[in-house]
Backbone as CSV, one residue per row, in Angstrom:
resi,resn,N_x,N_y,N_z,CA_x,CA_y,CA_z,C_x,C_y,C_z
1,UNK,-11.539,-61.966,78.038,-12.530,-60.949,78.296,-12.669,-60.003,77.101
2,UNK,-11.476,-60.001,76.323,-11.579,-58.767,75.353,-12.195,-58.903,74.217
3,UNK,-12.559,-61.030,74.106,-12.857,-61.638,72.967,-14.331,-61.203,73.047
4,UNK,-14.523,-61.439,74.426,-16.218,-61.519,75.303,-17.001,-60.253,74.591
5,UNK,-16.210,-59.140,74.878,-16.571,-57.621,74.844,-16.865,-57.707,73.196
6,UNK,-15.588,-57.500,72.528,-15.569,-57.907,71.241,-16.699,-58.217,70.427
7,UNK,-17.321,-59.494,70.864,-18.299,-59.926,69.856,-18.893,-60.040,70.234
8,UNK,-19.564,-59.473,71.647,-21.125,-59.198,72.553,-21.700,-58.034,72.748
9,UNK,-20.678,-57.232,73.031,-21.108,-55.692,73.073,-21.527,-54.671,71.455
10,UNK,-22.727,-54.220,71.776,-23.429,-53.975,70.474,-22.748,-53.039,69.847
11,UNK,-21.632,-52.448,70.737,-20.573,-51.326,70.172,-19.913,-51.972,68.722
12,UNK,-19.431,-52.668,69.330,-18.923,-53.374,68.393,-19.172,-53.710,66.900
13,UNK,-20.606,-53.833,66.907,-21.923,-54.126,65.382,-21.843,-52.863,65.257
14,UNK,-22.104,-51.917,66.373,-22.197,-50.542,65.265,-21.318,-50.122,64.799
15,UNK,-19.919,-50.410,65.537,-19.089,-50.110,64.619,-18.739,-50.327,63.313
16,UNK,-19.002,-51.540,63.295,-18.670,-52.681,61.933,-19.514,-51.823,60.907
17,UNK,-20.938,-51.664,61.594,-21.537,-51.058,60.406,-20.986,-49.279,59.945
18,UNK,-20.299,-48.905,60.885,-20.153,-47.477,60.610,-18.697,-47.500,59.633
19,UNK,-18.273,-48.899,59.847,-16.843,-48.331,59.099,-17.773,-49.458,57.291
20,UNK,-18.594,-50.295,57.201,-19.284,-50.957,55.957,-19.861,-49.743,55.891
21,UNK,-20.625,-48.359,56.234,-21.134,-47.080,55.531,-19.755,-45.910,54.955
22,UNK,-18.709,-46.296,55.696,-17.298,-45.193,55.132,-17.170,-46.162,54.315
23,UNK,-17.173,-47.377,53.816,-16.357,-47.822,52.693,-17.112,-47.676,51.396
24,UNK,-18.582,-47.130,52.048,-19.597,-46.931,49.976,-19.282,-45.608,50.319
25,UNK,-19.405,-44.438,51.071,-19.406,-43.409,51.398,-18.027,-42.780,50.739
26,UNK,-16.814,-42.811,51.363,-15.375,-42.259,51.461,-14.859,-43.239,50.106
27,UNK,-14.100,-42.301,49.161,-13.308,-42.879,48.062,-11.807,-43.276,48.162
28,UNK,-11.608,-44.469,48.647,-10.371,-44.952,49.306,-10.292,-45.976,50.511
29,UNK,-11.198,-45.678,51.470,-11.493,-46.267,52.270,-11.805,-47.517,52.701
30,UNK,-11.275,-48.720,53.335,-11.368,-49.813,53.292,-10.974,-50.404,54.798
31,UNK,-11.401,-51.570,55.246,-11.395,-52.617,56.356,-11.064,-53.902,56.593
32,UNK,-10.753,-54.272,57.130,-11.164,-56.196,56.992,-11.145,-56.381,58.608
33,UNK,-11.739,-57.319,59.219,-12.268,-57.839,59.904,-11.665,-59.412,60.192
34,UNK,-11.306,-59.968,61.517,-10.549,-60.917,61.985,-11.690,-61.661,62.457
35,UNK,-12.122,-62.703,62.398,-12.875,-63.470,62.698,-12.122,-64.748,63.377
36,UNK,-12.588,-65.111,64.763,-12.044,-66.375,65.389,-12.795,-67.823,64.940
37,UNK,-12.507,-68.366,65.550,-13.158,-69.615,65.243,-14.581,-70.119,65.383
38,UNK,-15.355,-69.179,65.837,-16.719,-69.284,66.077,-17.245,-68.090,65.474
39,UNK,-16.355,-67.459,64.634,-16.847,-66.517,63.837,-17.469,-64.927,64.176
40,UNK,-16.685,-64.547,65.450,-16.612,-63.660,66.116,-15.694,-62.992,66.148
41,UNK,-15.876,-61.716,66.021,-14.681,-59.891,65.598,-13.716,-60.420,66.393
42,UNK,-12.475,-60.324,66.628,-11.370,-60.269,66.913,-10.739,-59.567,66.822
43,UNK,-10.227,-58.738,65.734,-9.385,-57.637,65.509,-10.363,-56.782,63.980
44,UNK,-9.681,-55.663,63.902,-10.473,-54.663,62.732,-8.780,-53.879,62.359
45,UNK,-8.722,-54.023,61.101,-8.239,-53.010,60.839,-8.347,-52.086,59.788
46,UNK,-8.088,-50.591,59.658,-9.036,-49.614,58.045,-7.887,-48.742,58.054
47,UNK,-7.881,-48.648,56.925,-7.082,-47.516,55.852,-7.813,-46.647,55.486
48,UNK,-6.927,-45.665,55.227,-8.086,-44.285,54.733,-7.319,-43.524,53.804
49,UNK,-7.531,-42.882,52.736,-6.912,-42.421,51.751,-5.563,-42.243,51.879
50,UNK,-5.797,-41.290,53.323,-4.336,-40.629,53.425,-3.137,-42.090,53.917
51,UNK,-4.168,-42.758,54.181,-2.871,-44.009,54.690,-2.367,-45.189,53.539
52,UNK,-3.561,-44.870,52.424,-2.885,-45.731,51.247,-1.936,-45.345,50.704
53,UNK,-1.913,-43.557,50.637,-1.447,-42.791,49.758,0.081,-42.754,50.872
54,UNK,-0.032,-42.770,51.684,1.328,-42.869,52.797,1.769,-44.460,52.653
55,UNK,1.119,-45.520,51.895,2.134,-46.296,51.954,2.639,-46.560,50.595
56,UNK,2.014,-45.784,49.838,2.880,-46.185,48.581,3.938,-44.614,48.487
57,UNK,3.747,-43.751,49.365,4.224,-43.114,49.105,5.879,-42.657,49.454
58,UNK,5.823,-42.888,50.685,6.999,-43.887,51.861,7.266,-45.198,52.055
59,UNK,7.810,-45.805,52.561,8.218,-46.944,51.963,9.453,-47.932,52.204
60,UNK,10.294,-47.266,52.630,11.637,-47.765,53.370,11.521,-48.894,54.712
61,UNK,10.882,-47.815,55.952,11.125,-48.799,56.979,9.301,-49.085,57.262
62,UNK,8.999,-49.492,57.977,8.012,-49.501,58.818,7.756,-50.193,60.210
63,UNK,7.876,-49.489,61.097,7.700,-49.817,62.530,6.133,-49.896,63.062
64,UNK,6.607,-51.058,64.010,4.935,-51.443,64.580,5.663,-51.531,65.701
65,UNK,4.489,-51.156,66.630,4.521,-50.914,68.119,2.890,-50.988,68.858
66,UNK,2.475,-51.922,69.796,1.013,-51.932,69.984,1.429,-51.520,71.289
67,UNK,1.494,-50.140,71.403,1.547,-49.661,73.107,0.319,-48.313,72.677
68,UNK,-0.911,-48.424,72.149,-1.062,-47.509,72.360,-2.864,-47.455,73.537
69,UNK,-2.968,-48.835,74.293,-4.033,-48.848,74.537,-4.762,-48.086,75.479
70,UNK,-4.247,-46.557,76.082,-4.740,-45.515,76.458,-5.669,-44.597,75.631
71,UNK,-5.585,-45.127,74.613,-6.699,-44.340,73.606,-7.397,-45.464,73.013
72,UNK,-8.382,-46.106,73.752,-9.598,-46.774,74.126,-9.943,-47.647,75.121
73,UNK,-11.457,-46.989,75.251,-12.073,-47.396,76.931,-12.038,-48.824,77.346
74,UNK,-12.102,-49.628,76.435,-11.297,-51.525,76.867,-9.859,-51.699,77.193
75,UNK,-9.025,-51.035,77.187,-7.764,-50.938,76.847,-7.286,-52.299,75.909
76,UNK,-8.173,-52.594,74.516,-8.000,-53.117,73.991,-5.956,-52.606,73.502
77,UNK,-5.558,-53.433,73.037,-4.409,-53.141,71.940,-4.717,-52.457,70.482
78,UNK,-4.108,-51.640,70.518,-4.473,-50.792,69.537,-2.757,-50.055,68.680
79,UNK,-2.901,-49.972,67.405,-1.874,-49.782,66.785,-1.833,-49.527,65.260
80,UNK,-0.983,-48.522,65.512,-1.245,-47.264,63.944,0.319,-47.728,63.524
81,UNK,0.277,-48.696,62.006,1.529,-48.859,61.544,2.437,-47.689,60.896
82,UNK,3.824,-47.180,61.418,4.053,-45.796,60.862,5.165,-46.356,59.521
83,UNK,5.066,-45.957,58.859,6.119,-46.127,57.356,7.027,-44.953,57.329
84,UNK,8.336,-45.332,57.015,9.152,-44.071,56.945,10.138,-44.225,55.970
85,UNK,10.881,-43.222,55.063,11.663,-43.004,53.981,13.038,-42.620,54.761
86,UNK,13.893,-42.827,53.675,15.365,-42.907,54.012,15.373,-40.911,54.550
87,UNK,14.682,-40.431,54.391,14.477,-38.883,54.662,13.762,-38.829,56.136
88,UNK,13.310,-39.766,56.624,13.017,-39.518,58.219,11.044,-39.139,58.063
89,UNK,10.595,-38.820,56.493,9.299,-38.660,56.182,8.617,-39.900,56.869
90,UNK,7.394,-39.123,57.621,7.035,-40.689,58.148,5.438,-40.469,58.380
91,UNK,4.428,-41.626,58.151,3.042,-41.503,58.019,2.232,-42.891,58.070
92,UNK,1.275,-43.006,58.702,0.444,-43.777,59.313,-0.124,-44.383,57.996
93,UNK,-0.129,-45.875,57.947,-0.520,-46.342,56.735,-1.779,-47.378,56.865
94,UNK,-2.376,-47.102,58.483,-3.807,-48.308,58.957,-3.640,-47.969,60.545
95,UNK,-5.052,-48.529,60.740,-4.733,-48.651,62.196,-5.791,-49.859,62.229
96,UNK,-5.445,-50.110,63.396,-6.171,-52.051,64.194,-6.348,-51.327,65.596
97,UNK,-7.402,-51.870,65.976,-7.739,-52.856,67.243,-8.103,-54.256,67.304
98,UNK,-7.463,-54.852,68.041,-7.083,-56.328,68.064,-7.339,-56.808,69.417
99,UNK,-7.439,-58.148,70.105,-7.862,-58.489,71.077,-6.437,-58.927,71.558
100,UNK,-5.706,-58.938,70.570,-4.545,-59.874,71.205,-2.986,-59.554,71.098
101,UNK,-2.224,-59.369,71.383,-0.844,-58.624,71.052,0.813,-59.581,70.740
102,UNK,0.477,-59.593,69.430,2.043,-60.836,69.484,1.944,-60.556,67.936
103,UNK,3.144,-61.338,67.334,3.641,-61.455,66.135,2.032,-61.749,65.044
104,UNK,1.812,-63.001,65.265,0.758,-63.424,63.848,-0.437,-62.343,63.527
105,UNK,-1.074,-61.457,65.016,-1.768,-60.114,64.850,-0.744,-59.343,63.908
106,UNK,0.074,-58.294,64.393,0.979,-57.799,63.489,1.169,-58.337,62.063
107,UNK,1.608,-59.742,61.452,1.011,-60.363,60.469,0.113,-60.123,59.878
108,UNK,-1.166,-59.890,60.417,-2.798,-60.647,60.186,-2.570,-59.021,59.681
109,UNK,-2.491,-57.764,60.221,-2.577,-56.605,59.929,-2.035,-56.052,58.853
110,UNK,-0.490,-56.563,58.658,-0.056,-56.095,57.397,-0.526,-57.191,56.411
111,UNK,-0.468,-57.970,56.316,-1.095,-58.726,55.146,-2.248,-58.207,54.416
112,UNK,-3.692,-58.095,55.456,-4.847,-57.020,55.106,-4.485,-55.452,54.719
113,UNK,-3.043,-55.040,55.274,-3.080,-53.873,54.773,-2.535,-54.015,53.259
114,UNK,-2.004,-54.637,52.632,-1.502,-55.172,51.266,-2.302,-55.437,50.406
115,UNK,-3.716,-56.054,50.989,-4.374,-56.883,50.104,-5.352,-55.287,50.000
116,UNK,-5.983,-54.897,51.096,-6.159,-53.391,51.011,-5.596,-52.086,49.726
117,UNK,-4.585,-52.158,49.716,-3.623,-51.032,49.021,-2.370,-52.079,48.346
118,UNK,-2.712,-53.300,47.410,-1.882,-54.047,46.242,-0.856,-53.529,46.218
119,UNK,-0.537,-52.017,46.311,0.640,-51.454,45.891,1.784,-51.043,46.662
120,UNK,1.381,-51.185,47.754,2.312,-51.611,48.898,2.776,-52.981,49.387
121,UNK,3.716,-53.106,48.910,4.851,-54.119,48.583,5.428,-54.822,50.050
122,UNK,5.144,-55.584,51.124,5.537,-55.884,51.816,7.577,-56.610,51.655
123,UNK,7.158,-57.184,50.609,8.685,-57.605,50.436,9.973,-56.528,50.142
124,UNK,9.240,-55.287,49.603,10.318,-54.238,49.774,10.240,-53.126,51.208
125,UNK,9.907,-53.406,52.237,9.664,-53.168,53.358,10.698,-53.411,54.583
126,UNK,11.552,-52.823,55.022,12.062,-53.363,56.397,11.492,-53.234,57.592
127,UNK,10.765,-53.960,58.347,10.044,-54.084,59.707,10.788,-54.007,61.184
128,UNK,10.479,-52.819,61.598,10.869,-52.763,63.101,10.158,-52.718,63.771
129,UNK,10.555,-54.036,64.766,9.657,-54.077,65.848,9.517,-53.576,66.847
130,UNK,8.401,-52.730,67.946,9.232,-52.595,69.160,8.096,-53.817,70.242
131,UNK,9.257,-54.538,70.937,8.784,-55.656,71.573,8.067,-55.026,73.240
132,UNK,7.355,-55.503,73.426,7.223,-55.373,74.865,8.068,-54.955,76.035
133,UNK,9.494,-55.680,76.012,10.547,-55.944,76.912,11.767,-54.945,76.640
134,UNK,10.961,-54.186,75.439,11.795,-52.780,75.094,13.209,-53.070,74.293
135,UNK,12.739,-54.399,73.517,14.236,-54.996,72.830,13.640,-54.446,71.299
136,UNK,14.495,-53.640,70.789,13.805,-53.881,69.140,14.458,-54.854,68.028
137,UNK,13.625,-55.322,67.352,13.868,-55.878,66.008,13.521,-55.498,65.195
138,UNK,14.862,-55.773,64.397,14.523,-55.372,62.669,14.590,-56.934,61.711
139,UNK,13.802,-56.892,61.002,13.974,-57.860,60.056,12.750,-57.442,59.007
140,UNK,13.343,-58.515,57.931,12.378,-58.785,56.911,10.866,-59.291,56.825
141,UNK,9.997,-58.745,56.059,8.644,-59.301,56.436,8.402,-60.591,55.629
C-alpha cells in the first residue's frame, strides 16, 4: 500500500519537485530518489548543509533507528541518521522516507548519503543499529 501511495499520490510529484527547486535554490542541498522496478519513488532521501557539515564534522559512531513514523500522515518509515563523536557531540546527517524497513533501505540510505557528501567516509564509521525487537547492533559498515 505504501508503494501504491508512493508513486500515485500527486503528493508525492510535488514533492520531488519541491526538494529538485531546494537543490538549484539552497547551496548544499541535495537528494536521491529510490526507484523500484517499474520505476516508481520508493524511498527519498536529502541532506542539507547543516547535515553535510555534521557528517564530516562528527564522525565516530552513527546510529540508525526507523521508529520515527508518527511524524507523517502515511505512517510511512521515516529516519534521521544521527552521527556522534567520542565527546557524546551528536547531529543529524540526512533524513529518508522509505516504503520499507530492513537492512538494504538503511544501506540504500547511507550509500546515497556518501555519494551526496564524498567526504563522509563510511569505512571510518561504526554503525549502531537499533533493531525492531529492541536488540542493538554494532558493527562495521
Amino acid at each position: 500500500m505504501l508503494l501504491k501511495v508512493m508513486s500515485d499520490d500527486s503528493s508525492t510529484w510535488e514533492a520531488l519537485a519541491f526538494l529538485r527547486r531546494c537543490k538549484i535554490e539552497i547551496p548544499g542541498f541535495d537528494f536521491r530518489v529510490r526507484l523500484n522496478e517499474n520505476n516508481h519513488p520508493c524511498g527519498l532521501v536529502f541532506t542539507t548543509p547543516n547535515g553535510r557539515l555534521n557528517a564530516i564534522r562528527y564522525g565516530d559512531m552513527l546510529s540508525v533507528d526507523m521508529q520515527h513514523r508518527q511524524h507523517n500522515n502515511y505512517n510511512w518509515p521515516y529516519f534521521a541518521p544521527m552521527i556522534s563523536n567520542s565527546e557524546m557531540k551528536i547531529g543529524v546527517i540526512c533524513e529518508a522516507i522509505v516504503i520499507t524497513e530492513d537492512i538494504e533501505t538503511y544501506a540504500w540510505v547511507l550509500k546515497k548519503m556518501s555519494i551526496m557528501e564524498p567526504r563522509f567516509k563510511l569505512e571510518n564509521i561504526k554503525l549502531f543499529l537499533v533493531i525492531k525487537e529492541s536488540h542493538n547492533l554494532c558493527c562495521r559498515v
